[in-house]
C-alpha positions, 0 to 999 in steps of 0.5 A: 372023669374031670369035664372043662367047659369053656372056649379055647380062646379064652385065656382063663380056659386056656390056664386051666387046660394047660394046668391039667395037662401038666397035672396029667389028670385024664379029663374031657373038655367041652370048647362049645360052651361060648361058641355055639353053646350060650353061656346064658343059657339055664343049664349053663346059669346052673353051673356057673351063675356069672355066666362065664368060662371056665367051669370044671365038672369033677366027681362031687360037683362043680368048680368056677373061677380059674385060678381056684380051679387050677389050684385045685387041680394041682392039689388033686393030682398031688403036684406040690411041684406045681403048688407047694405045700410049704405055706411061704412057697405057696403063698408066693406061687399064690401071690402072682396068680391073684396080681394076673387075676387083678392087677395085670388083667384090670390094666389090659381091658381097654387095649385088649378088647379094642386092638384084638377083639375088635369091642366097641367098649372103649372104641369111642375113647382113645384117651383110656385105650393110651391109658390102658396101654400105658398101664399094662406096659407098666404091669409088665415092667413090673413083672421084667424086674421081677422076673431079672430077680427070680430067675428063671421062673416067677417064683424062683427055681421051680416051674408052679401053676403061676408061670402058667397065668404069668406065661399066658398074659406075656403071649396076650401082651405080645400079640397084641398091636401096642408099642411095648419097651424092650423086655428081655427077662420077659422074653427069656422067660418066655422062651423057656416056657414055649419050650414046655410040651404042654405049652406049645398046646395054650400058647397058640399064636393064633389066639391071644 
């Protein structure tokens, strides 16, 4: 049986549990790890050296980092709807997975942390939470042409484990209290991907 540990209101658990429950693989999920449970703690420490969610427990051993875990889960449950075998098609699922891993999560941070998770990292600067903002808004420009080109999903056609990261930051960025240029291929997207079952579960309006 497959064990994910982490939090709910993180966005890495939350892509990873959303990509298992589109897989349909029967896991556990264990969300006091980051709440009651210390991710500092020696057990967690020997699961995940980085102290940080998620962590998924499978049958022979222990995985971190979620975008690795979602392709694995993918690839265990034979999805090649959700992670194509073709290695073109994959690699441009592959492609907007790491540009939400790097990219569009580096430009985030100040706004993020200091608008919704009331952090004091950036508090005492305004200037890198204006610049941060601006950032992200441009990351997501990026993303309106490119989703204006692709169509419906983020790779084209067909639904894949990227439109689970790239759905996940568009529900960060709407709930989050900046001023935000009109988007309406995002939001079209959007729509679609809240019309999913498995959706309505991780893109939760009360957790960003």
């Amino acid at each position: 049986m497959l064990k994910i540990l982490g939090r709910t209101t993180s966005i890495n658990v939350r892509k990873v549990l959303w990509t298992v429950s589109e897989t349909q693989l029967p896991f556990i999920h264990e969300p006091e790890w980051g709440k009651e449970l210390s991710l500092k703690s020696a057990d967690y420490l020997k699961l995940n050296p980085n102290g940080l969610v998620p962590v998924l427990i499978h049958d022979s051993g222990v995985l971190w980092e979620s975008n690795t875990i979602c392709r694995y889960l993918a690839t265990k449950a034979q999805r090649v709807d959700l992670l194509p075998e073709n290695p073109e098609a994959r690699a441009d699922v592959e492609k907007w997975m790491d540009w939400q891993a790097t990219e569009l999560n580096s430009a985030w941070r100040a706004a993020f942390l200091t608008l919704v998770r009331n952090s004091d990292s950036f508090s005492q600067y305004p200037e890198l939470i204006a610049k941060g903002t601006h950032d992200w808004n441009s990351k997501m420009l990026l993303l309106e042409k490119a989703l204006e080109k692709n169509g419906d999903f983020i790779s084209g056609q067909q639904f894949t484990v990227a439109d689970i990261t790239i759905a996940l930051s568009i529900h960060r960025w709407l709930l989050t209290p900046i001023t935000r240029p009109e988007t309406p291929a995002i939001a079209h997207y959007y729509q679609k991907m809240l019309a999913r079952p498995t959706a309505k579960l991780y893109l939760d309006p009360n957790i960003a």
